[in-house]
N, C-alpha and C positions, 0 to 999 in steps of 0.2 A: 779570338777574344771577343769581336763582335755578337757572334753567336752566341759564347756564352752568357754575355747583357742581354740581349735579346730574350733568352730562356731564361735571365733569373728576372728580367721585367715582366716575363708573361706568367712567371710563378706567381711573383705577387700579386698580380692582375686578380690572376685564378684564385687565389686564398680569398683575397680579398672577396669578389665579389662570392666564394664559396660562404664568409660568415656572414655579407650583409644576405643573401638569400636564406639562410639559416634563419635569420632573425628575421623579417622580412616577411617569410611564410608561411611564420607562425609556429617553427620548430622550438624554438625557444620559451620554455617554461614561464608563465607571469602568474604564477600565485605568487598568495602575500604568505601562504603558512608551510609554503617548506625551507629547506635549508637554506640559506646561502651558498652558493658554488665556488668552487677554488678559483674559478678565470674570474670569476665576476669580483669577490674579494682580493683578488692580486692584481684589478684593472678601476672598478670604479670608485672603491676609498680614496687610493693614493691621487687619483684622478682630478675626485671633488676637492682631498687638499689643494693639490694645487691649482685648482681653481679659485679656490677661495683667498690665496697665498698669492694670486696674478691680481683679483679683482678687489681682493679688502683693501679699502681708502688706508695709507696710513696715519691713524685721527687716533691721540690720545684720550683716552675716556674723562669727560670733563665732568663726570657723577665721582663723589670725593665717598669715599666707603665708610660713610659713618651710621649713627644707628637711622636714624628716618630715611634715609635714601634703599638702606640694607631689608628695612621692615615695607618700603615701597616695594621695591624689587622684589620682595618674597610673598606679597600681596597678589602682585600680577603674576607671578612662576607658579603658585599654589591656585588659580584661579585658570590661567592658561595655559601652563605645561607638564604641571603634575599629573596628568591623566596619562601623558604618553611617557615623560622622564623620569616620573617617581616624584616622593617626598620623604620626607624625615620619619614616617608611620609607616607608608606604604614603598618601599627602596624599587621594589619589583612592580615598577605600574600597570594597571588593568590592561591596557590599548595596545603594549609593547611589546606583546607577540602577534599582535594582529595586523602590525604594520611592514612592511618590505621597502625598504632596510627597514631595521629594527631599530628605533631610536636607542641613542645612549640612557641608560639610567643613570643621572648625576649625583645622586647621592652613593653609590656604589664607585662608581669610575668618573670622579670629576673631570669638569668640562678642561681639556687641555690646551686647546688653541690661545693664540692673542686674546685679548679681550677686542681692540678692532675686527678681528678675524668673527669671535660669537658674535658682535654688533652685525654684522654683513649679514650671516645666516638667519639670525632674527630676524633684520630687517627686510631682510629678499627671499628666506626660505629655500628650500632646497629642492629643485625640479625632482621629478618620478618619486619620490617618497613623500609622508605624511608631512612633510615640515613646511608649511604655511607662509606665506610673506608676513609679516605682523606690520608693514609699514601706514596699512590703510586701518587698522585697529586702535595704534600705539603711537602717540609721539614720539620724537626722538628721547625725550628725558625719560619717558617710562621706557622704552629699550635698552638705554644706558643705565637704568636700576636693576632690571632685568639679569644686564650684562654685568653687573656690579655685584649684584648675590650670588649669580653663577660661579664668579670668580674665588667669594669668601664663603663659600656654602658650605665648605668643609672646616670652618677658622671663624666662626658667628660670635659675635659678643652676647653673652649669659640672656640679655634679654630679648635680643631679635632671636635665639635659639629657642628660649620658652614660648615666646609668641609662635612659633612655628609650630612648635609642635602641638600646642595648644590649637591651632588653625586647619592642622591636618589630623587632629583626631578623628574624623568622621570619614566615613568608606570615600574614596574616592568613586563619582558619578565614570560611569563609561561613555559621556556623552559630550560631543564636537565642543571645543573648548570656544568659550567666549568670553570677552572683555568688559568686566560690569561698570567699571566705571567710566568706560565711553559709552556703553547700549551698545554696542555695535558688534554681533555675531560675527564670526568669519565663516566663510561660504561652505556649501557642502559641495563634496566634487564627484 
């Protein structure tokens, strides 16, 4: 019995240090424009969930989803995240095949998590892919409008819908999203 622990402790030993050298050595593919791989979607999605699921505070959204908080929120989303999530004109955004992971497009596949849970990712961003920290750009109230339209994006009252679409009529720019009304760009990496 001994020896059998022994052999299935030096097994794992061996895988183990078999895929950290894999990746390691540079065996492991890092472009942004090919597929996703089945290990990599059956390990790091569920992953970041519950990363996200261990670390999101749990804080009720104190942004009340009425029309000016709605038409906030949709000011900074169409300004800083429509390039890579889409908008109401453009569903398929320019940036969203060029990134790895590929961002969700929310107007297609609404944003499904908690609303603490999108506050987290907003606010901290998401390590190895395009998803930015917005904490040093964004008050917490403009990430909770943010997080506030994301949730009603699909359910808009008549005129934060019209203002929308009326705001994304024009091409969406391909270029590194920044915040106009702080001035303050977020970095390039």
């Amino acid at each position: 019995m001994r020896n059998f622990l022994i052999g299935a402790l030096a097994g794992v030993v061996v895988v183990g240090l078999a895929g950290f050298s894999y990746v390691r050595f540079g065996f492991l593919d890092t472009r942004a424009d090919i597929p996703v791989n089945g290990l990599e979607q059956r390990i790091a999605m569920p992953s970041l969930d519950a990363s996200v699921d261990r670390h999101a505070p749990e804080v009720k959204n104190p942004v009340d989803a009425i029309d000016v908080n709605l038409m906030a929120g949709m000011r900074i989303y169409q300004t800083d995240c429509a390039s890579c999530h889409g908008d109401v004109n453009h569903p398929e955004a320019p940036l969203a095949d060029a990134l790895y992971p590929r961002p969700p497009q929310f107007v297609q596949d609404s944003a499904d998590m908690p609303e603490n849970q999108n506050f987290y990712i907003i606010q901290h961003g998401i390590r190895l892919s395009g998803m930015p920290a917005w904490k040093q750009s964004l008050t917490d109230q403009e990430i909770w409008q943010v997080t506030t339209f994301l949730s009603h994006m699909q359910k808009l009252p008549p005129q934060v819908s019209d203002q929308w679409k009326a705001t994304a009529s024009g091409p969406i720019e391909g270029n590194p999203p920044s915040h106009t009304s702080t001035g303050m760009k977020m970095p390039m990496k």
